[in-house]
Each structure stands twice: as C-alpha cells, then as structure tokens.
C-alpha positions in Angstrom: 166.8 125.2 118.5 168.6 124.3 115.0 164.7 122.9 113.9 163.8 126.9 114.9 165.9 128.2 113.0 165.4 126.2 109.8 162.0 126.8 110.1 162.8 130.3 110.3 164.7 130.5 107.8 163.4 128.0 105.5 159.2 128.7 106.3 159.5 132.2 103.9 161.9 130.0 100.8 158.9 127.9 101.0 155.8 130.4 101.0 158.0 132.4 98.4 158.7 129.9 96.5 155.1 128.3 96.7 154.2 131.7 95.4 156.5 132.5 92.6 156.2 129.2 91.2 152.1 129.2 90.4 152.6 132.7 89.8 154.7 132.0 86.9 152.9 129.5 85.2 149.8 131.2 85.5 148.6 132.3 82.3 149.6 135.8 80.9 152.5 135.8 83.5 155.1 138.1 82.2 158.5 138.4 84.2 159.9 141.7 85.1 163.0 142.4 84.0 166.0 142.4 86.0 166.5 146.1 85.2 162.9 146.7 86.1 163.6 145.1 89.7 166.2 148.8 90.4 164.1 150.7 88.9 162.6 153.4 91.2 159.3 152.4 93.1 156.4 154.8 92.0 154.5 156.0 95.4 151.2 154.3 94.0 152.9 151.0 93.9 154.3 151.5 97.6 150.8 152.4 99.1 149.0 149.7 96.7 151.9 147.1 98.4 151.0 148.9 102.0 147.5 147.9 101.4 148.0 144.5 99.8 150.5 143.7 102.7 148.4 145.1 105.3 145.1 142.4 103.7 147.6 139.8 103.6 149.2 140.2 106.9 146.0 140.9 108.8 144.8 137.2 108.9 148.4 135.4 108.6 150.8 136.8 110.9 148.5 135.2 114.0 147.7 132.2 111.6 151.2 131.7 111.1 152.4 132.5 114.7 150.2 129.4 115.7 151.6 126.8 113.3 155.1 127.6 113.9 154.5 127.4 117.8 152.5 124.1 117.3 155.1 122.7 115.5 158.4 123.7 117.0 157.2 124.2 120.6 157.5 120.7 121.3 161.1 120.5 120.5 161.9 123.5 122.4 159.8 122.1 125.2 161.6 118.8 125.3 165.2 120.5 124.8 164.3 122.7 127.6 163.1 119.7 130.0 166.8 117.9 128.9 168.9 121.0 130.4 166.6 121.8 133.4 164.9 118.4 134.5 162.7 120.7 137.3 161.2 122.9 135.3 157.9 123.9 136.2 154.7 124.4 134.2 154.9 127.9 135.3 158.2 128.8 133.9 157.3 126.5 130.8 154.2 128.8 129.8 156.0 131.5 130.6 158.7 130.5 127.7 156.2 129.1 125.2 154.5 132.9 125.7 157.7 134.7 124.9 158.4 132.8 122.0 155.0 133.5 120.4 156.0 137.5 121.7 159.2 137.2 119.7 157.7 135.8 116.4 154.9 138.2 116.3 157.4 140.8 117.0 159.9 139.5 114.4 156.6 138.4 112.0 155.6 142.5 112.5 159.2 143.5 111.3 158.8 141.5 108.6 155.3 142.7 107.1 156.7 146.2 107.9 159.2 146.2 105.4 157.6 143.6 103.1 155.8 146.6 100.9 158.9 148.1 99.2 160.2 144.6 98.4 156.6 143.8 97.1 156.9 147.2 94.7 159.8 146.6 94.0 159.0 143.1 92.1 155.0 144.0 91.3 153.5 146.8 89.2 150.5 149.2 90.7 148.4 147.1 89.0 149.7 144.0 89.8 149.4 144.6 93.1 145.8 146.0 93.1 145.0 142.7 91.2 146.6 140.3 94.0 144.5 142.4 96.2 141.0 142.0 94.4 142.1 138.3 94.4 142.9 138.2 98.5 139.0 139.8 98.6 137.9 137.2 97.2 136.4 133.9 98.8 139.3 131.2 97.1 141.7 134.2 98.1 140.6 134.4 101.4 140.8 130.8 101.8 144.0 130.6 100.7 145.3 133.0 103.3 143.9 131.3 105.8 145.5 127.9 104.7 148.8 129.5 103.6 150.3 128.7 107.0 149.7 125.3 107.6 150.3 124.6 104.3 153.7 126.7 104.9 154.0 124.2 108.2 153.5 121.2 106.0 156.0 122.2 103.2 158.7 123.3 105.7 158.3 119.9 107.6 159.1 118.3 104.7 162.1 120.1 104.0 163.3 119.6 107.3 162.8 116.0 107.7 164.2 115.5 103.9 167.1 118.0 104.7 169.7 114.7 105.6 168.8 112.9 102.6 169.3 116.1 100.2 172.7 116.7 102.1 174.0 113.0 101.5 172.8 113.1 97.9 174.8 116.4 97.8 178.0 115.8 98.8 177.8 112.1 97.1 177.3 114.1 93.5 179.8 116.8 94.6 182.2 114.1 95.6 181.5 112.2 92.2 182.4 115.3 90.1 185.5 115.9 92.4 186.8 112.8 91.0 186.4 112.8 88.0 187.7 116.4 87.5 191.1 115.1 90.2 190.3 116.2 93.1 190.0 114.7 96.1 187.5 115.2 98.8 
C-alpha cells in the first residue's frame, strides 16, 4: 500500500515536473508572473483548457490507469496473499477490478478540475497552442508514451527514495552540528 500511495502521490510531481521543465527551456518561454497566476481566469481560457484537457485526457487517463495497475498490482497482490493465504482467483480479480474502478474514478476527478488550474497558469493562446501541438503526430505520440514514461520516472523515484532520505538527514545532521545542535 505505501508503494500506492507514493505513486499516487509522486506519479503527477513527475508528469508535472517532466512538463514544466522542457516547457521552460523551450525557446521563447516566458514565465507568468506570480500576480498573473490570481489573476481572474477569462472564460476563453477556461473552455480552451476544457478542450485541451478533454484531448489530453481522452487517450491518458486509460493509458495511465494501465501502467499504474501493471506496476503496483503486483505488490497489492502479494500484500494481499500475506494477510489472507486462501484467497481465491475470484476474489483476487475482483480487487484488481476495483482498484482500476477507483483510479479511473479518482483519474476522472482529477481531469475535471484540471481546466481552471490549467487557465489559471496558461494564456488562451497558450493553451490553443498546446492543443495544435497534442493534434499533431510527435504530440500524439507523446500522449500515448506520457504514462509509461510517468511509470518509469516514478519507479525511479521510488526505488531511489531510501538513498535520497539517508543523504538527507546525513546533510541535515551535518549542518545541525556545525550550527550546535544536536540531532
């Protein structure tokens, strides 16, 4: 369950910050500023984010359903077998099924309100541009590949996670001591 929820919690970080990153050093990248972010959303830019959201979210959301489940479905499977040694293959479909229920229903609440944070953070014509690009073959392709690439990335973040910890609280604990206090 705790490699769930890190994915879960870690699978958008990575597709968001995946995105953001060769967004910004794309050329003729311009950051909006933070006062542009509370600025009111103009109703183009919510139905242009509907739209992109809707392209977007059409081929993913199953795409991404099926990585996640091919992934962490083993784990759950092999947790579930340690707490109930009899389970059936029966009851064990009938689990794997409801999981895959719960992240597309989860995955649907998500893409629902994704539009007004996409607004919020893209201009009308940014967002008409991401759509063109999503139309396109390479855009296409990249939503298609998005999840397992998502899969991959979050993987790695998971299976580096105790190394990044230890490095962590060794550099915290360094600092600590030199500035006299003790851990």
């Amino acid at each position: 369950m705790k490699m769930l929820q890190v994915l879960l919690l870690v699978g958008p970080l990575v597709m968001c910050g995946a995105a953001s990153a060769s967004a910004q050093s794309a050329p003729g990248f311009t950051p909006r500023p933070q006062t542009a972010l509370a600025a009111p959303i103009s109703s183009e830019a919510l139905q242009a984010a509907k739209e992109l959201v809707a392209l977007i979210s059409e081929s993913m959301v199953s795409d991404m359903i099926a990585t996640v489940t091919a992934q962490v479905w083993p784990n759950l499977e092999t947790a579930l077998r340690a707490r109930n040694p009899n389970i059936d293959s029966a009851t064990l479909a009938g689990l794997r099924s409801e999981f895959q229920r719960i992240e597309a229903d989860q995955m649907i609440e998500v893409m629902n309100r994704a539009p007004v944070i996409y607004a919020r953070h893209f201009t009308f014509q940014e967002l008409r541009d991401m759509a063109a690009f999503y139309r396109t073959p390479i855009g296409a392709k990249m939503l298609q590949v998005t999840p397992a690439l998502t899969a991959e990335l979050t993987a790695m973040l998971v299976q580096d996670a105790p190394g990044l910890q230890q490095r962590v609280r060794q550099s915290f604990g360094n600092i600590l001591r030199v500035h006299g206090y003790e851990q």
